[in-house]
N, C-alpha and C positions, 0 to 999 in steps of 0.2 A: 580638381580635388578640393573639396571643403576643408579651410583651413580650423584645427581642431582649435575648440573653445579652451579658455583657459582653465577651469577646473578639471577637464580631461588632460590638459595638460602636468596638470599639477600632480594628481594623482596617479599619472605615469611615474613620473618621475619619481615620487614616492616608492612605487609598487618597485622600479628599479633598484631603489636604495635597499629597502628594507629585504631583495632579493639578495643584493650582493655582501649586504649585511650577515648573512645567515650562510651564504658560500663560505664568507671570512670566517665565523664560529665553524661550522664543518671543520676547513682547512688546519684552523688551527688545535680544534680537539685529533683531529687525526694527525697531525706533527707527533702531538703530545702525547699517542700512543706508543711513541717511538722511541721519542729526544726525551730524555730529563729536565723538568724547568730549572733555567738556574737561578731563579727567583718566583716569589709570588705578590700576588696585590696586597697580603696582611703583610711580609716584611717590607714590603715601599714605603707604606703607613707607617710603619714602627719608623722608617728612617725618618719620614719626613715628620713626625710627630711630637716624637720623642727624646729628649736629653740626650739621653746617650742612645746615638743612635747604632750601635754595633749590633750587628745580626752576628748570631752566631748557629751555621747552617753545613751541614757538611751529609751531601747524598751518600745513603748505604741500597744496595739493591735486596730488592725482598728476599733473597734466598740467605742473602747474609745476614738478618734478621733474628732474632731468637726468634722461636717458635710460641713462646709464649707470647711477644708482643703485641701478635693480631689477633689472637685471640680475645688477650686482656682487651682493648679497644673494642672489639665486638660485641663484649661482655657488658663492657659498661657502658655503648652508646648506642648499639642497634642489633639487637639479635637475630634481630629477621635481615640481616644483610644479606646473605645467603640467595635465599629466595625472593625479596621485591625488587623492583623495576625503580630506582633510585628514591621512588619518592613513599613512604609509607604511608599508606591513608588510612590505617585500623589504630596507628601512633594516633593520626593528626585528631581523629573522631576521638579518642579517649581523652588525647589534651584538654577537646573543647568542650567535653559533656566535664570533665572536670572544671573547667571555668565556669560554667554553666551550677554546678554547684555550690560556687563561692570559695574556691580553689583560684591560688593563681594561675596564672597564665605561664606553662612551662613550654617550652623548644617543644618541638618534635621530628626535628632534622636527621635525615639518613647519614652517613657516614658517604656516601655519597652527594649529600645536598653541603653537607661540610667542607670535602674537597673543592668542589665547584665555589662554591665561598669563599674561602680560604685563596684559594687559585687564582679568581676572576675579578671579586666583587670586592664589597666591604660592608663594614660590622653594622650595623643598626638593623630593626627590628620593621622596619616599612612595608607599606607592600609589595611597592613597585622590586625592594630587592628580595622578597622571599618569591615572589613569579620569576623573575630573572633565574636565582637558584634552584627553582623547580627545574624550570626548561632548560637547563646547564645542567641537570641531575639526570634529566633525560637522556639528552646527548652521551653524558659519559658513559652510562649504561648500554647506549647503541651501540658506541666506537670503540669501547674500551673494555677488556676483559674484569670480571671482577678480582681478581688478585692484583690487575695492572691498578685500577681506584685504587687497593688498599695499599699499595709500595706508595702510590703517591699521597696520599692523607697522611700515612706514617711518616712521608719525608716534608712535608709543609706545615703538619701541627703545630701549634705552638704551644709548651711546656713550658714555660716561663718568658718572663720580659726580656725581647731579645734571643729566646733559644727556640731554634724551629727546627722539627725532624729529628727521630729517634736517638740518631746519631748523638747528635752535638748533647742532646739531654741525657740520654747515657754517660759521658762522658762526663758531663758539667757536675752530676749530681752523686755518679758513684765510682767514676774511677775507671771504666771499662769500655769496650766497643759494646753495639744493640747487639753483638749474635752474640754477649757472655750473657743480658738479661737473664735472671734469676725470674721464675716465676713470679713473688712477690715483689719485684723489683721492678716488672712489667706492669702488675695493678697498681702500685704507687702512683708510678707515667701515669698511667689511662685515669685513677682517681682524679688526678688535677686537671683535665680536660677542659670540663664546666668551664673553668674560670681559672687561668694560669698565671693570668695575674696577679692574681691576691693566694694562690692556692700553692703551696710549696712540696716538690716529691724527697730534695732535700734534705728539709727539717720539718718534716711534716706536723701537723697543728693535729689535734685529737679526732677532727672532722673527718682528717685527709687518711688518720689509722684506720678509721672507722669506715668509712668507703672504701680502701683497700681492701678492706677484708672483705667487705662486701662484694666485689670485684670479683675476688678469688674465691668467694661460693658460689658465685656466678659462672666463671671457668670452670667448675668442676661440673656444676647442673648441667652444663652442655658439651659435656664428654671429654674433655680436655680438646689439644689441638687439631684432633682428628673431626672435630667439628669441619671443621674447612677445609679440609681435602679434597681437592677436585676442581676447586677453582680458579 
């Protein structure tokens, strides 16, 4: 038998990797159907980052959730969560006929390309990681129910430096567990999404009034929580 040439060989072994590669993503999105993360790749960053590195994270499951809080997030980051396939391509084409215009350059990330971000990857704007969270958007939507994404987005978010998941920001900022959220208590959360950083639900800045409210006419245009029923 002809012993095989080396770029045959090379390219096996590639074709191996990049197989068993993709068993490992499978396996561990379907863990994660299951098991609760007790961490994510943005709070590893916060630790390894940042001064104070304290996470403060504490899992609630969806049903213990106000009702108003998946809505509000829905409201204010992805309305067609509902109906697309992780990745919204009618968002990304408006984005870019608005850059296209002399508009900036905004996001147009699902609520599922988020989780998968948040989850997996890390923060910068490249391409190599907006393909990575495409194809990680994908997955979640094959493997995972859509109410199982939105327990896990609402419990990995990050609502301020250090606060990740409904929980712990409910608590940080009013005093309460996430199933007492008050409706406008839930568009506050979801207004400082964008940017948690600089963005406070707290003591909120005129911006953060101003997008809340915008939030919660948002919530109401899409029927209240009976929007998502079903899923």
């Amino acid at each position: 038998m002809a012993k095989k040439s080396f770029p045959c060989r090379l390219g096996g072994y590639i074709a191996w990797s990049v197989a068993g590669l993709l068993a490992l993503v499978v396996a561990t999105l379907l863990l994660m159907r299951f098991v609760n993360p007790p961490t994510s790749a943005f709070m590893l960053a916060h630790c390894l980052s940042s001064e104070d590195a304290r996470v403060h994270y504490q899992w609630v499951d969806y049903r213990r959730i106000s009702k108003w809080m998946p809505l509000a997030v829905v409201a204010s980051e992805d309305q067609r969560f509902p109906t697309h396939w992780g990745v919204d391509f009618a968002a990304i084409g408006k984005a870019l006929e608005e850059y296209r215009a002399g508009e900036g350059l905004r996001g147009a990330s699902t609520i599922t390309q988020q989780t998968a971000k948040n989850l997996f990857l890390w923060n910068d704007r490249s391409f190599v990681r907006k393909t990575l969270e495409a194809g990680l958007a994908l997955g979640l939507e094959t493997f995972w129910s859509k109410q199982r994404i939105l327990e896990v987005y609402l419990n990995i978010a990050e609502f301020g430096p250090g606060i990740y998941g409904v929980e712990a920001a409910s608590r940080a900022y009013f005093g309460v567990s996430a199933r007492d959220l008050s409706r406008s208590q839930a568009a506050r959360l979801a207004a400082v999404l964008p940017n948690p950083k600089v963005l406070r639900a707290g003591d909120p800045s005129p911006y953060v009034w101003e997008r809340a409210a915008w939030v919660q006419r948002q919530m109401q245009q899409l029927n209240g929580p009976g929007y998502l029923q079903g899923l």
